[in-house]
C-alpha positions as a Python dict, from the first residue, in 0.01 Angstrom:
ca = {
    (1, 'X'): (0, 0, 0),
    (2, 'X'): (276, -244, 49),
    (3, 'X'): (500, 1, 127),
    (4, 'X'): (307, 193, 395),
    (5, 'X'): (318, -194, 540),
    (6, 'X'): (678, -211, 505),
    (7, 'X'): (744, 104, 684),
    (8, 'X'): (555, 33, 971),
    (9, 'X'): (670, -315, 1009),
    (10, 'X'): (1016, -158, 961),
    (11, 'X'): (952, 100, 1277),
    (12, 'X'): (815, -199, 1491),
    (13, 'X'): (1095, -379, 1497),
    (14, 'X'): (1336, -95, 1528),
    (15, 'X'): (1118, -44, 1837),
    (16, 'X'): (1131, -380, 1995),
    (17, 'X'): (1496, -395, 1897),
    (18, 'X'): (1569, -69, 2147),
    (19, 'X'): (1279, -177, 2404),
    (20, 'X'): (1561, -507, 2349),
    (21, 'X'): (1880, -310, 2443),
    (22, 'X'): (1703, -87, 2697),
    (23, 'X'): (1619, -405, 2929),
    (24, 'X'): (1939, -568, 2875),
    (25, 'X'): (2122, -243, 3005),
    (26, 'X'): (1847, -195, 3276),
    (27, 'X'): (1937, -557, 3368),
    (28, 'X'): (2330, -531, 3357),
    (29, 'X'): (2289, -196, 3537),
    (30, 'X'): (2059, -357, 3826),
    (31, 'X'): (2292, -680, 3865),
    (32, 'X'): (2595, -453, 3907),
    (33, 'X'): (2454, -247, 4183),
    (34, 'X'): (2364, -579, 4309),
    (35, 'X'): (2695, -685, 4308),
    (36, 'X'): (2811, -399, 4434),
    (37, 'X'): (2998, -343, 4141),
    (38, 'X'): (3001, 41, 4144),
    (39, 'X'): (3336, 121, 4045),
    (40, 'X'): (3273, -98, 3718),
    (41, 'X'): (2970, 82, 3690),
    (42, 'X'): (3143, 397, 3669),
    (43, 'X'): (3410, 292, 3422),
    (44, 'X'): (3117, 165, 3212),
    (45, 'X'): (2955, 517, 3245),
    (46, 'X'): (3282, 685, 3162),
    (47, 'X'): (3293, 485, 2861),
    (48, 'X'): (2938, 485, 2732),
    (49, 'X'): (2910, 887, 2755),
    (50, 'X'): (3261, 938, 2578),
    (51, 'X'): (3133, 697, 2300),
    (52, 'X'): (2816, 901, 2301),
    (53, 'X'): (3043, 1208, 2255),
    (54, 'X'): (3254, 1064, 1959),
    (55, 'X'): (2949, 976, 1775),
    (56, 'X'): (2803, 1289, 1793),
    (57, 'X'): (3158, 1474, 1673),
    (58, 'X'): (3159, 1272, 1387),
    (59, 'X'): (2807, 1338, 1264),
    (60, 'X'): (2763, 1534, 961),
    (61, 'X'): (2502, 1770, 1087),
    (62, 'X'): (2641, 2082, 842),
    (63, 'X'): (2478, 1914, 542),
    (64, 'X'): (2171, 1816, 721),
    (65, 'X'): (2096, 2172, 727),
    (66, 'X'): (2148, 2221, 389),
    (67, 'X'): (1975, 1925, 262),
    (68, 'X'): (1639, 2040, 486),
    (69, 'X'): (1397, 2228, 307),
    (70, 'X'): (1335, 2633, 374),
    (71, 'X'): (1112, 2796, 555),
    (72, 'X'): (813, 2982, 348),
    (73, 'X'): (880, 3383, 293),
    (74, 'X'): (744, 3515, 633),
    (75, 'X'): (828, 3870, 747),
    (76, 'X'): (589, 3845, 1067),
    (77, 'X'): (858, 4013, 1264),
    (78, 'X'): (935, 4299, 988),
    (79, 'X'): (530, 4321, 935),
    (80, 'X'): (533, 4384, 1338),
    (81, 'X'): (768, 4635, 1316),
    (82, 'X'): (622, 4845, 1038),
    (83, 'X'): (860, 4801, 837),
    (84, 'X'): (715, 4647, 517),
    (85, 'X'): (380, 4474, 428),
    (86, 'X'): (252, 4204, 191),
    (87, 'X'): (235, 4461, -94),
    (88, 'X'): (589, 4578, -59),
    (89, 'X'): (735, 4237, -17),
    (90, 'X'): (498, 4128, -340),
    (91, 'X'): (668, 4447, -512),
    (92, 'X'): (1004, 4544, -410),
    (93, 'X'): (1051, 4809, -655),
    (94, 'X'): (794, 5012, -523),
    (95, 'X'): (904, 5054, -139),
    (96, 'X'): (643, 5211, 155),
    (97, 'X'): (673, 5590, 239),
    (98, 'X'): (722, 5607, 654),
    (99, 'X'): (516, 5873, 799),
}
């Protein structure tokens, strides 16, 4: 029970903390247009979408996928096509005669 505590307190304050950053970049953003700071506003743009891009090169997605589980055996689409059926997927070695 603790735990389920933990986590949630956890997720709350990871929540306020970007509610947090999403003001204070709402706020910088309005005072700058304010100012009529645009071309700073740009440069900040520039900058914020190229660190955006580095971030996301350097992730290491390729062992995400392997470390997510698999999908269930499902052969919807082959059982659509006629192809095979429960049976023959349960028993390979005996495969379906097409008519």
């Amino acid at each position: 029970m603790p735990m389920r505590n933990a986590a949630a307190a956890a997720r709350k304050r990871r929540r306020l903390m970007t509610l947090l950053w999403s003001a204070v970049v709402a706020a910088i953003t309005i005072y700058l247009i304010y100012k009529e700071q645009i071309a700073l506003l740009y440069v900040l743009a520039t900058v914020s979408v190229t660190v955006l891009l580095v971030v996301v090169a350097m992730a290491d997605l390729g062992d995400a996928r392997r470390a997510a589980p698999s999908a269930p055996y499902d052969d919807s689409a082959a059982a659509a096509d006629g192809t095979t059926t429960a049976a023959t997927a349960a028993n390979p070695a005996r495969p379906r005669r097409r008519v």
